[in-house]
C-alpha positions, 0 to 999 in steps of 0.5 A: 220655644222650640228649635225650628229646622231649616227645612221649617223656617223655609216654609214659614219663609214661603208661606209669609212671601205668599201673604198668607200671614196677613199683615202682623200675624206672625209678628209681635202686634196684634190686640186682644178682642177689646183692642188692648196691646197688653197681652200675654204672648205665652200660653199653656195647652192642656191635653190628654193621651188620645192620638187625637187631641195630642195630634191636634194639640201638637201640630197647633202648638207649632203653628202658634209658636212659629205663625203666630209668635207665642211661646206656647208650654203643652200639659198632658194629663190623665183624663177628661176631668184633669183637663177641664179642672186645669183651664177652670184653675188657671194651670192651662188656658185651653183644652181643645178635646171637649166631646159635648154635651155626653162624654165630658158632661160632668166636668163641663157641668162642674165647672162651666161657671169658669169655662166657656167654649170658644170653638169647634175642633170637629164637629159630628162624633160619634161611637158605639161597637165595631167590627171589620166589614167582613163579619156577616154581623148587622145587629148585636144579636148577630154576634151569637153566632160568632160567640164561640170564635170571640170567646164571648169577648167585647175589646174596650178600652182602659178601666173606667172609660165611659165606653166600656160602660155603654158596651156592657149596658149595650149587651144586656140590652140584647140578653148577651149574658154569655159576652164581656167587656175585656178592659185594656189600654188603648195600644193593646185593643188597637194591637187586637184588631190589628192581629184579628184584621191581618188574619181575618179573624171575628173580634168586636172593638168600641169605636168611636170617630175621630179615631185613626182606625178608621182609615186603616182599617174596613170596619163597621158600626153595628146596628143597635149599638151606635150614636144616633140610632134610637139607642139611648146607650149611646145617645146622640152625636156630640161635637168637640170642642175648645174650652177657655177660661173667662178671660182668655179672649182678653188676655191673648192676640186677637189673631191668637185667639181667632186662630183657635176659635176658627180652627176646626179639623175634618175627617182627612186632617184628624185622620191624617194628623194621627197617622202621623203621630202614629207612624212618627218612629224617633220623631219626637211629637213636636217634630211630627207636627212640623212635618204634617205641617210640611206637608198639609200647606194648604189647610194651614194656610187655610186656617191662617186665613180664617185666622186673619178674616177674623182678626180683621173684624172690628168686633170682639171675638165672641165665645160660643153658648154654653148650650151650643151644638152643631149636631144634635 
């Protein structure tokens, strides 16, 4: 378990004088969603390097360990796939980045006999080709007249993602045979935009939400080439997701377990969080996720209350569906 700062334990300190804690929620009580006090009060996070579910996986861990008195280990892996197989073997016991039912189908469906989905973390993604809005470009034929400035190049992102995929069967769709998809890491597309955005220059990114640029950057989907739009490539929107193992809500608190089933972020929050992560200098991830943590009270306290309204219950915690969605 961390080190909290003095600054951290005062808050923790107001926060409990306040109420907002509940009754046990930060000590060492609490039940599992059957009532049993044999519980485990260490668990292990899995995540993955997008700023998003590392925000999210972070600024969770510091209030399970200092709200809610576990002692929590955080896993980052390389890839979707790794996540999903570490809960279904028992590595870690949650993922809470699951984009369902498109981008994570395969592993979901390869291994959904040993995973249930416990709850939302953002509900309505969505993804498809973006520009800054000052390109006069509405629909992917518009962008001929950009070809020659963009050099016929579409930024994705790393080699292999999903995306890159849907951006190239996007252009043939639309006969753009003399445009390519340009693979690179995240950082170095995010650097692209930026250099493209401060001089006012055409580029074309994949995009989706939630994602940082968004609230840094005036940018626009393209028409033709966006979730929801009639366009298959790109489907519908899908939800994110916090996946479970069969017998996670037996083996924690109950108020662990509501915590992280209640817990669900909106678009100032993640957008919020992810400046944070990005903006965090020397901070160290931890650190960064005190400190929105400092600063955001109000949505902590909220999901705390939540947290506790459910603990309240005399029912188990029931998981979600295998099939459920909120968006489509």
């Amino acid at each position: 378990m961390r080190t909290q700062s003095t600054s951290f334990r005062s808050l923790i300190a107001v926060v409990a004088v306040m109420g907002l804690l509940g009754t046990g929620l930060a000590g060492c009580g609490g039940g599992s969603s059957s009532g049993s006090q044999d519980v485990s009060r260490s668990m292990n996070m899995v995540t993955v390097n997008w700023i998003e579910g590392l925000a999210m996986t972070y600024m969770q861990e510091a209030i399970l360990e200092d709200s809610l008195g576990m002692e929590v280990e955080v896993n980052e892996v390389q890839g979707g796939g790794i996540a999903f197989s570490s809960v279904a073997n028992g590595d870690a016991d949650f993922f809470n980045e699951a984009w369902l039912p498109t981008t994570h189908d395969d592993p979901w469906a390869k291994q959904k006999d040993k995973l249930q989905k416990l709850g939302y973390t953002y509900k309505g993604t969505s993804a498809g080709l973006a520009v800054p809005t000052y390109m006069e470009v509405d629909s992917m034929p518009g962008l001929t007249k950009y070809r020659d400035e963009l050099e016929g190049v579409v930024n994705g992102i790393e080699p292999g993602a999903n995306v890159n995929d849907q951006t190239r069967n996007t252009l043939e769709r639309y006969g753009l045979d003399n445009f390519s998809v340009a693979a690179a890491s995240g950082p170095a597309t995010w650097q692209a935009l930026k250099t493209a955005v401060e001089n006012e220059e055409p580029i074309v990114v994949t995009g989706w939400k939630p994602h940082w640029k968004w609230s840094v950057y005036d940018l626009k989907y393209i028409n033709g080439a966006k979730t929801g739009h009639n366009v298959d490539i790109w489907g519908n929107a899908e939800d994110i997701f916090t996946i479970v193992d069969n017998d996670f809500t037996e083996t924690f608190p109950k108020k662990v377990v509501c915590f992280l089933k209640e817990f669900e972020t909106n678009d100032q929050q993640v957008g919020s969080l992810m400046d944070a992560f990005r903006n965090r200098s020397e901070m160290s991830k931890r650190e960064a996720a005190q400190q929105w943590i400092q600063n955001h009270p109000d949505d902590v306290s909220q999901w705390l209350q939540q947290a506790e309204e459910c603990a309240a219950s005399s029912e188990p915690v029931e998981v979600l569906p295998d099939d459920a969605t909120f968006s489509s």
